[in-house]
DRENPA-3360 file (N, C-alpha, C; in nm, 2 decimals, always signed):
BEGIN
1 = XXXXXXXX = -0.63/+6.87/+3.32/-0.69/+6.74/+3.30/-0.84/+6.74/+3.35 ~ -0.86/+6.80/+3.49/-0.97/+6.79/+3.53/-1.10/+6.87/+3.46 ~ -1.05/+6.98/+3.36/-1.18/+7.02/+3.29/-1.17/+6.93/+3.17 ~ -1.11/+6.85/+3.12/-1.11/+6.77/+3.01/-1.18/+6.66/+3.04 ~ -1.17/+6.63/+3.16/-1.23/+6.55/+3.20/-1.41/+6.49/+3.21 ~ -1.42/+6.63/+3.29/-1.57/+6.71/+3.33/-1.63/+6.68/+3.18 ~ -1.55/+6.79/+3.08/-1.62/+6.81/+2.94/-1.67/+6.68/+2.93 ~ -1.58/+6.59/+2.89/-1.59/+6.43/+2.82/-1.71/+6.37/+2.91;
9 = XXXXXXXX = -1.69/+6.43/+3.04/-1.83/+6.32/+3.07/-1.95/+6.41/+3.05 ~ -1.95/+6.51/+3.09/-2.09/+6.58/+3.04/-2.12/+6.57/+2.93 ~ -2.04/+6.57/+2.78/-2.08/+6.52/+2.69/-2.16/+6.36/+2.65 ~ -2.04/+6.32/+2.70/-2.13/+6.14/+2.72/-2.29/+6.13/+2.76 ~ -2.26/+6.23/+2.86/-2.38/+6.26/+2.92/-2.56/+6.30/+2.89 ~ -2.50/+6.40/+2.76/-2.63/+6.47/+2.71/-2.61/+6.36/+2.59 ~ -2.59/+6.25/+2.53/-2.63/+6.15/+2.46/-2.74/+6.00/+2.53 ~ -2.73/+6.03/+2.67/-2.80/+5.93/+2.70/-2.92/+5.99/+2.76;
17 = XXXXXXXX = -3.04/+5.93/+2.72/-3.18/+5.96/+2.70/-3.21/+6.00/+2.89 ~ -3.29/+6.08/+2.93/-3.30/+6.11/+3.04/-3.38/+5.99/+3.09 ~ -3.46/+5.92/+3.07/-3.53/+5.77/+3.13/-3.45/+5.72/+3.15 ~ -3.34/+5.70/+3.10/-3.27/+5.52/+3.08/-3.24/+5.58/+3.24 ~ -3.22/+5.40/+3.29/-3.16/+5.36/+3.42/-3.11/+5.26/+3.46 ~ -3.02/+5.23/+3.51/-2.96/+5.09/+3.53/-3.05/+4.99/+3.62 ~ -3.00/+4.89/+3.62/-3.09/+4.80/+3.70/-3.04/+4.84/+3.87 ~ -2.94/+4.89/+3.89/-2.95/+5.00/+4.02/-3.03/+5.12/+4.02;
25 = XXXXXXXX = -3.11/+5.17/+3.90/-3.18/+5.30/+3.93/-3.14/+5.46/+3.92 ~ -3.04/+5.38/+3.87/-2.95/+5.51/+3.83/-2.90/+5.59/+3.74 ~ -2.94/+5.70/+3.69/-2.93/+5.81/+3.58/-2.88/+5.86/+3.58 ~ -2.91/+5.95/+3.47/-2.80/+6.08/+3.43/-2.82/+6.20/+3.53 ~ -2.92/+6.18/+3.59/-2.91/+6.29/+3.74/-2.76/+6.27/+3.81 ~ -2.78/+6.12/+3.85/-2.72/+6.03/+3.92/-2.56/+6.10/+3.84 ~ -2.54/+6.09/+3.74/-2.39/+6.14/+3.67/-2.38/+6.28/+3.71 ~ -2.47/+6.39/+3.65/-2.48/+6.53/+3.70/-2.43/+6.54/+3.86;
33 = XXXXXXXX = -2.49/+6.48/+3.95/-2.44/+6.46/+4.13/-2.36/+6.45/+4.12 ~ -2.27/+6.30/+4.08/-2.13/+6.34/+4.10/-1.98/+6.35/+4.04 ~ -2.06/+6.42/+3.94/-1.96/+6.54/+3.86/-2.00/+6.69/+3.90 ~ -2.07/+6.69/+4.00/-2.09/+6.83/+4.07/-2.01/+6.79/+4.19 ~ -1.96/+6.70/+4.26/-1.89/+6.66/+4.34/-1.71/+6.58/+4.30 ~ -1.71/+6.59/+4.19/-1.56/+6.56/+4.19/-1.56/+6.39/+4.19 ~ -1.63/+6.33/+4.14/-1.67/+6.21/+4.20/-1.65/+6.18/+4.03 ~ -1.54/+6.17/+3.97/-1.56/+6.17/+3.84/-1.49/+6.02/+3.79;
41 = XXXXXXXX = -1.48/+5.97/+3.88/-1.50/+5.80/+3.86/-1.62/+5.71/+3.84 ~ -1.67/+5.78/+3.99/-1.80/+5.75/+3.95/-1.91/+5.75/+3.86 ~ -1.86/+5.88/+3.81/-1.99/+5.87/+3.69/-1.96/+5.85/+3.60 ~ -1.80/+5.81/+3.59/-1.75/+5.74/+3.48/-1.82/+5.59/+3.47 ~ -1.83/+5.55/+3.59/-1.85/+5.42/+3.63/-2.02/+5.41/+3.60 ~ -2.10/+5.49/+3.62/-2.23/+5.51/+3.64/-2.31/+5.53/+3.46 ~ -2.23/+5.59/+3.37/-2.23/+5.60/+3.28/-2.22/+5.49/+3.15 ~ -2.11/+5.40/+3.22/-2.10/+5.30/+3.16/-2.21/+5.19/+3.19;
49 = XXXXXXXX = -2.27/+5.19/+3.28/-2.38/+5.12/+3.32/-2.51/+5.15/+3.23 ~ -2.52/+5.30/+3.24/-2.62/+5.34/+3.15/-2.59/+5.30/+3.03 ~ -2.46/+5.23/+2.93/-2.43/+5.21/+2.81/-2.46/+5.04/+2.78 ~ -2.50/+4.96/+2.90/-2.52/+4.83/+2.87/-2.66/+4.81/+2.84 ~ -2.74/+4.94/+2.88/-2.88/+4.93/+2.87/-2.96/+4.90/+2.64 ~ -3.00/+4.78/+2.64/-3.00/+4.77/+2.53/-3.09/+4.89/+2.43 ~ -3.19/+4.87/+2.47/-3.27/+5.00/+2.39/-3.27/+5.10/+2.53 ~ -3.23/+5.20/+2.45/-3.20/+5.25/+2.30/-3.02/+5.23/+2.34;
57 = XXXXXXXX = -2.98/+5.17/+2.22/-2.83/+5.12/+2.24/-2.76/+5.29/+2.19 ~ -2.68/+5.27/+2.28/-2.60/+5.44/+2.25/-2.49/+5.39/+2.17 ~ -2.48/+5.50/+2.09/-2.39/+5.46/+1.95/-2.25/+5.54/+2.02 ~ -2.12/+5.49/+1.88/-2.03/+5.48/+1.91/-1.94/+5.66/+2.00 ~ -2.02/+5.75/+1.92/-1.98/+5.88/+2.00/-1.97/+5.91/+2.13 ~ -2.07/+5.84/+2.24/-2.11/+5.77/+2.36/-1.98/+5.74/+2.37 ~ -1.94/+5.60/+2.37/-1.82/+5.53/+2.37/-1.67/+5.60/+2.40 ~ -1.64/+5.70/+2.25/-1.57/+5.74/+2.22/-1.49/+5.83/+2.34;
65 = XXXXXXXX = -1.64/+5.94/+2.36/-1.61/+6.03/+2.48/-1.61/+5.96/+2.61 ~ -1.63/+5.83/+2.63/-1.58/+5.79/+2.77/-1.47/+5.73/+2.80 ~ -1.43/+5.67/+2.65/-1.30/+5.60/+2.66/-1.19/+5.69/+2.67 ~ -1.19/+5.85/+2.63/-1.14/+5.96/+2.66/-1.12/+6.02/+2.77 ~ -1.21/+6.00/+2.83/-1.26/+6.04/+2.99/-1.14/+5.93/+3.09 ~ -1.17/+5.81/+3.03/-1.10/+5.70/+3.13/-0.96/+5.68/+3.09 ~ -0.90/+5.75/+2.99/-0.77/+5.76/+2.95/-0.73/+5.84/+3.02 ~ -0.79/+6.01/+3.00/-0.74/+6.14/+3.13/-0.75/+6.05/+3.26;
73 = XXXXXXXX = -0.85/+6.00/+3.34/-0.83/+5.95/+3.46/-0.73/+5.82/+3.48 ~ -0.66/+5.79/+3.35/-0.56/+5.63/+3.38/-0.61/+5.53/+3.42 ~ -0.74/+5.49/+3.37/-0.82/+5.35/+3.36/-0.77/+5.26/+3.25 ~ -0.69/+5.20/+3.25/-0.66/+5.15/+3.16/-0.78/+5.06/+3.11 ~ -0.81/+4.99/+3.21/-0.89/+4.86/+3.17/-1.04/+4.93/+3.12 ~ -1.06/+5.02/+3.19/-1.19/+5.10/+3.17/-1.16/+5.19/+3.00 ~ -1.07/+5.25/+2.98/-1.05/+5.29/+2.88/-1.07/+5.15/+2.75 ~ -0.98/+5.08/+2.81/-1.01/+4.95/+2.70/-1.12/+4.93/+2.68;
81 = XXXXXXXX = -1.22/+4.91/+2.76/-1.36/+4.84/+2.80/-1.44/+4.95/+2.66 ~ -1.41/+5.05/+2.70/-1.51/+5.17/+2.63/-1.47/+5.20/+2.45 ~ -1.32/+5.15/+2.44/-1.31/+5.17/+2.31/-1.36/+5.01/+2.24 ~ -1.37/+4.90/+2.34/-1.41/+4.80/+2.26/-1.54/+4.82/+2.23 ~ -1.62/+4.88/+2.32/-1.75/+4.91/+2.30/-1.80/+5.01/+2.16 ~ -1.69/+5.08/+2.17/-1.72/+5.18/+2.03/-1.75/+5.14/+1.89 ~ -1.61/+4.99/+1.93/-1.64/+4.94/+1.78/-1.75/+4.85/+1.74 ~ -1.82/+4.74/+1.90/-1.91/+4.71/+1.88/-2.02/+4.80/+1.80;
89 = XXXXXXXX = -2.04/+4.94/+1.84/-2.13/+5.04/+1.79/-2.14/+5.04/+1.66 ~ -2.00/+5.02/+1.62/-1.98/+5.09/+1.46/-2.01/+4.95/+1.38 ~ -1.99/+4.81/+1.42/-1.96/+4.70/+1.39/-2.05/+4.58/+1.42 ~ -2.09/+4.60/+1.52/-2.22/+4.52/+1.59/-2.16/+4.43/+1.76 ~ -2.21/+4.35/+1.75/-2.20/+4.24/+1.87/-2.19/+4.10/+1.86 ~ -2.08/+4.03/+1.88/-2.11/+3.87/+1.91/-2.07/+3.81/+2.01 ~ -2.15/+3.77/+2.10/-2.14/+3.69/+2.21/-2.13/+3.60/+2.21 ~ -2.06/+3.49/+2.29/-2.06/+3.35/+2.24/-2.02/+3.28/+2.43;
97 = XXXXXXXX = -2.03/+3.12/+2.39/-2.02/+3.11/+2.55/-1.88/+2.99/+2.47 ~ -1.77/+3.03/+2.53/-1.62/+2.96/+2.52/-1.58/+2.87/+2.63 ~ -1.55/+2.75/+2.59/-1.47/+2.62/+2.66/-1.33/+2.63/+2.61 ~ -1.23/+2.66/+2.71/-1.08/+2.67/+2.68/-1.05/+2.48/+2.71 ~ -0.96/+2.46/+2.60/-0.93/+2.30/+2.64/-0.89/+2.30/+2.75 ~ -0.85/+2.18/+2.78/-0.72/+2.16/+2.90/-0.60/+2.15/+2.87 ~ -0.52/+2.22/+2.97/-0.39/+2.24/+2.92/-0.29/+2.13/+2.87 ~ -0.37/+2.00/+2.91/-0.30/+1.84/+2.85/-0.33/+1.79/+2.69;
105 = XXXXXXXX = -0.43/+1.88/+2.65/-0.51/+1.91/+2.52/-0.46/+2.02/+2.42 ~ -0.38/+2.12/+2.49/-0.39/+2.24/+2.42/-0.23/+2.30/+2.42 ~ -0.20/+2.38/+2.38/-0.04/+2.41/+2.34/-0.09/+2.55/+2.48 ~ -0.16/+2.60/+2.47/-0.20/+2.70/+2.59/-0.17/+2.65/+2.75 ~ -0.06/+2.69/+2.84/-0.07/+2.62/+2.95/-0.11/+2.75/+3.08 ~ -0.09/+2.85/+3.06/-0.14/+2.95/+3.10/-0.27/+3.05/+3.08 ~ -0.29/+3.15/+3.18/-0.44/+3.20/+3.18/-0.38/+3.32/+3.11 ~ -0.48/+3.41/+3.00/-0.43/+3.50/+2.94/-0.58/+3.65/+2.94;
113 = XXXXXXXX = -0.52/+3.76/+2.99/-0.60/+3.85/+3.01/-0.72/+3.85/+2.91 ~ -0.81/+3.89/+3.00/-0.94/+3.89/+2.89/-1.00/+4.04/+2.86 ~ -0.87/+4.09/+2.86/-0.91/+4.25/+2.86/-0.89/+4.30/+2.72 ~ -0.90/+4.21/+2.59/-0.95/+4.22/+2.49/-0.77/+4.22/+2.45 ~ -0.68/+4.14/+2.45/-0.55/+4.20/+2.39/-0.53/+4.03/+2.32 ~ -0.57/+3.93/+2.34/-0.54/+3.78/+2.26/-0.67/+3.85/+2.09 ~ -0.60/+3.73/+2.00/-0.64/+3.81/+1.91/-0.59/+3.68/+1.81 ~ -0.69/+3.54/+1.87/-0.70/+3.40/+1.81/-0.78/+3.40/+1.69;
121 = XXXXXXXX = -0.72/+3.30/+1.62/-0.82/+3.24/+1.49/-0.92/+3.20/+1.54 ~ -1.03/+3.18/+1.44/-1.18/+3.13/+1.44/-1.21/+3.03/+1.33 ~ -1.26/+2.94/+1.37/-1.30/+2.82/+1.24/-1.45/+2.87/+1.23 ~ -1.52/+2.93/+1.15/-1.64/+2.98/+1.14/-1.70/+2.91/+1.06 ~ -1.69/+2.81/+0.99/-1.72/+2.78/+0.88/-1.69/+2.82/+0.73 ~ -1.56/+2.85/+0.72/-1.53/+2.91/+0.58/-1.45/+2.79/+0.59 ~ -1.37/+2.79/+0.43/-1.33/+2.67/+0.37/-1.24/+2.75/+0.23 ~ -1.12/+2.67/+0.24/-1.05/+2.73/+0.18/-1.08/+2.67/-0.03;
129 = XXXXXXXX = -1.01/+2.68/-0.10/-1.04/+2.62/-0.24/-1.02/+2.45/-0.27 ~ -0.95/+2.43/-0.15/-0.87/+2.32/-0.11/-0.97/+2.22/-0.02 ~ -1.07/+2.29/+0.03/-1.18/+2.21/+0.16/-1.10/+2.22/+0.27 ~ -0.97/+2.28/+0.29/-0.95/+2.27/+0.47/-1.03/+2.43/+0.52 ~ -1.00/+2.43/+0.63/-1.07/+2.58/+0.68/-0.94/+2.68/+0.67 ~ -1.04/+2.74/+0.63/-1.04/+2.92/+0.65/-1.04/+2.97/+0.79 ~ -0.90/+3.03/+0.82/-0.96/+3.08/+0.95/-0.97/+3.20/+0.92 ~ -1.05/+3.27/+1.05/-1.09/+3.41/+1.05/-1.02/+3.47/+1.18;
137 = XXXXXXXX = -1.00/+3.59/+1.16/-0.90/+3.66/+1.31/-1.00/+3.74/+1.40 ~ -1.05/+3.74/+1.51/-1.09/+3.80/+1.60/-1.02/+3.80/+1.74 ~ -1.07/+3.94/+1.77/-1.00/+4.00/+1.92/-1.12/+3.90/+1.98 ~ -1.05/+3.91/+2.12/-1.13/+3.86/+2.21/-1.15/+3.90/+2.37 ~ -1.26/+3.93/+2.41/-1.27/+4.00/+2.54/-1.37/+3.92/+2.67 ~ -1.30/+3.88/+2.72/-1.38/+3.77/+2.86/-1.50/+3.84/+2.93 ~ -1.60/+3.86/+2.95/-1.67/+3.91/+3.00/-1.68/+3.88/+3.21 ~ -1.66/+3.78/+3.20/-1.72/+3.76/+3.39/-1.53/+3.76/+3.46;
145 = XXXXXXXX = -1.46/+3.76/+3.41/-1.35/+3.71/+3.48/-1.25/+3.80/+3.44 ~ -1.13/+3.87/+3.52/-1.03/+3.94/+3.44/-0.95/+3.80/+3.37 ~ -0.86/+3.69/+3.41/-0.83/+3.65/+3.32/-0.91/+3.47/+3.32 ~ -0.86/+3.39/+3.18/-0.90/+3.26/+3.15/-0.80/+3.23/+3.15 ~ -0.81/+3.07/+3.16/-0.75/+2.99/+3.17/-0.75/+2.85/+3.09 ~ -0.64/+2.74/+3.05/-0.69/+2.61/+3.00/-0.79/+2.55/+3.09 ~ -0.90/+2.49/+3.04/-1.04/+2.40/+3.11/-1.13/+2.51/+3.15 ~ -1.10/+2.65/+3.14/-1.22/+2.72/+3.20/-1.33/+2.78/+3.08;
153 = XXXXXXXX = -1.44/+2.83/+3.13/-1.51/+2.84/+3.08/-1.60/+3.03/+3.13 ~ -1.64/+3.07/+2.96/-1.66/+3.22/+3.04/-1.75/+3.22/+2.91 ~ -1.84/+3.38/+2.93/-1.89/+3.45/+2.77/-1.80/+3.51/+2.75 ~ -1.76/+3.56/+2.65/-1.72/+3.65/+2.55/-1.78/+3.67/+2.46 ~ -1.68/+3.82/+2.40/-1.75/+3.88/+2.31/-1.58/+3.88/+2.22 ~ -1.67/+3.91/+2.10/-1.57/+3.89/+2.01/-1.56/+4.03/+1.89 ~ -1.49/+4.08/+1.82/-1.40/+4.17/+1.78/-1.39/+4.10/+1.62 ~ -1.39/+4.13/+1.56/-1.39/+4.02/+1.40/-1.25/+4.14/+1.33;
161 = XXXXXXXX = -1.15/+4.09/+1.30/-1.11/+4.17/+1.18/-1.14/+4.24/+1.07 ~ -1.25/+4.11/+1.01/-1.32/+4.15/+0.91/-1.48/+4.11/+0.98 ~ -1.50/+4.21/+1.01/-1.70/+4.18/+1.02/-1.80/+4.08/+0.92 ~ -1.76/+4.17/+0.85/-1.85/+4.09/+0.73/-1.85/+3.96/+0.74 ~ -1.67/+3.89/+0.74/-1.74/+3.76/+0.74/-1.74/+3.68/+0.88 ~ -1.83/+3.80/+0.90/-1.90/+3.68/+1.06/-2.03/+3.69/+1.03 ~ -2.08/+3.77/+0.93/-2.22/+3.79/+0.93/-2.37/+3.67/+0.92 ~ -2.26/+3.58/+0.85/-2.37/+3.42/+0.88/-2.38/+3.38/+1.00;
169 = XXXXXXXX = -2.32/+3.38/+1.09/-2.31/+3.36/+1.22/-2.46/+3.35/+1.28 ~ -2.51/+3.25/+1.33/-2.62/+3.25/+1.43/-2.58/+3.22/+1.57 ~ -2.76/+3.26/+1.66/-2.68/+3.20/+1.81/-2.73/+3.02/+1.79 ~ -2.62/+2.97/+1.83/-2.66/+2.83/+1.88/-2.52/+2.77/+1.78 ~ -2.48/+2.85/+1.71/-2.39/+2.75/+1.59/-2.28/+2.76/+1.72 ~ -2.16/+2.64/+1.66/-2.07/+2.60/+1.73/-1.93/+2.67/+1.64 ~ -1.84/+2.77/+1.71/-1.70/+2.78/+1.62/-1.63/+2.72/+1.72 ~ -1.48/+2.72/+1.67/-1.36/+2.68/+1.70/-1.27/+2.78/+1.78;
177 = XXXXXXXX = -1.21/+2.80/+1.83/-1.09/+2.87/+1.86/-0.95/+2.84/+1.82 ~ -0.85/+2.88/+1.75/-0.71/+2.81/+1.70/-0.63/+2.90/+1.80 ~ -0.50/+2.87/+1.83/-0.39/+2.92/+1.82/-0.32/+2.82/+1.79 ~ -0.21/+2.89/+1.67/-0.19/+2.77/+1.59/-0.24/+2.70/+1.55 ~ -0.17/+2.57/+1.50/-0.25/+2.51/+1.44/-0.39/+2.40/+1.48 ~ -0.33/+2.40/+1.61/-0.43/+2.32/+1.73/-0.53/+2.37/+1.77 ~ -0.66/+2.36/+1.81/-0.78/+2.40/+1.85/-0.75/+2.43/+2.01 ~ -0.79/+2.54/+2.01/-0.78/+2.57/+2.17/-0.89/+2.59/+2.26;
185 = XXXXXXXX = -0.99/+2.60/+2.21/-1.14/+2.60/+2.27/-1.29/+2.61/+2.12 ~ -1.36/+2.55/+2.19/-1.49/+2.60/+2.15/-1.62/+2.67/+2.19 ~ -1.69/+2.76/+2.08/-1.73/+2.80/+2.14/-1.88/+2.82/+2.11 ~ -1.98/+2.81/+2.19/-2.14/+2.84/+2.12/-2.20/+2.97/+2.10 ~ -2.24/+3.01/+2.02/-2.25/+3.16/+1.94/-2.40/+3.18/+2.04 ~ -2.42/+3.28/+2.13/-2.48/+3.36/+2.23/-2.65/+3.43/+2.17 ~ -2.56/+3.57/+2.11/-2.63/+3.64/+2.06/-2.55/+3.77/+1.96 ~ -2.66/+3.79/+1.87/-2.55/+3.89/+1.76/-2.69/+4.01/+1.79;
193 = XXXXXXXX = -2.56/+4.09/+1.78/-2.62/+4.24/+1.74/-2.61/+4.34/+1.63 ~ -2.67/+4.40/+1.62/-2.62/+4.47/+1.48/-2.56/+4.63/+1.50 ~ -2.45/+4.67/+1.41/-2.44/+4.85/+1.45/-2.55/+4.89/+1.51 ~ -2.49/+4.99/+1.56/-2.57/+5.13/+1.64/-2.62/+5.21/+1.50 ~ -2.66/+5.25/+1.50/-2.67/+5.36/+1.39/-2.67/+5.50/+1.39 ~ -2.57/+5.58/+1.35/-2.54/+5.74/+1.43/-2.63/+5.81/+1.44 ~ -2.63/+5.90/+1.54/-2.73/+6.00/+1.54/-2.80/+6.07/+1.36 ~ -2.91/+6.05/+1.42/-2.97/+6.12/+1.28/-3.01/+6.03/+1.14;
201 = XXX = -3.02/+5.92/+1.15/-3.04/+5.78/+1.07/-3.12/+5.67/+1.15 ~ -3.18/+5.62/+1.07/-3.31/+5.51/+1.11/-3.18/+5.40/+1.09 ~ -3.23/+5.24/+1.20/-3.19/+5.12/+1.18/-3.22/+5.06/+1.08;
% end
């Protein structure tokens, strides 16, 4: 495991540009140290930092090999974190800022991990032939908090089943949240990103 390991992050490694640096200051030197030291959480940890850095956004190959890396080491949540990130790569980004009802409002009475495994309807604005809504299915992943709750409030990022049709989507519009047939939160649309584009192709 441990040279499978090593591999996966040195690979991750020689994809991220030698400038970039986190808002700690820390590089791919910084990964090289300590993966020369056995410290291969660390730069699992250190790596991912380098991957929030917007430009130049590292595409989904990046991702791949660290979510590999954090699988050999039994990160679960870290593993999660990096294959969600892959898909953003391949798929893009939407952030949104979410209001969970209150639980006297909502069929939801409990807090549910935000480690990307709920996987609620969206009122986006589609509309069925009939004029009721269309819903749309997206994963969902809490960003500040491991889990939410009814009445709480967080960003997320959202996972589309079908991408495409989130593509109207602006920041500032308002969607819905369902489970069931009840509205379970709302939410204000952040910021969108678009795919990564793979090595060797212009945006």
């Amino acid at each position: 495991m441990t040279a499978d390991v090593v591999e996966l992050l040195e690979a991750a490694s020689l994809l991220v540009p030698a400038e970039l640096a986190t808002g700690n200051d820390l590089t791919v030197d910084d990964v090289w140290e300590h993966l020369a030291h056995d410290e291969w959480e660390v730069a699992l940890g250190v790596l991912e930092g380098l991957g929030d850095i917007r430009r130049p956004a590292l595409d989904a190959g990046f991702w791949e090999a660290l979510a590999a890396a954090a699988e050999q080491l039994h990160l679960e949540r870290s593993a999660a974190w990096c294959h969600w990130r892959c898909s953003e790569a391949r798929h893009g980004v939407i952030r949104a800022d979410l209001t969970l009802a209150p639980a006297s409002e909502s069929r939801r009475q409990t807090a549910f991990s935000g480690a990307g495994v709920l996987r609620p309807m969206w009122d986006i604005g589609h509309r069925s032939p009939t004029g009721v809504p269309a819903l749309d299915i997206a994963w969902l992943w809490v960003e500040s908090t491991p889990f939410l709750g009814p009445g709480e409030r967080s960003s997320v990022r959202l996972a589309p089943l079908d991408p495409a049709q989130w593509r109207h989507l602006e920041p500032g519009q308002v969607i819905t949240m369902h489970e069931g047939r009840d509205a379970g939160g709302t939410a204000v649309v952040l910021e969108l990103r678009p795919p990564v584009p793979p090595p060797g192709t212009s945006a």
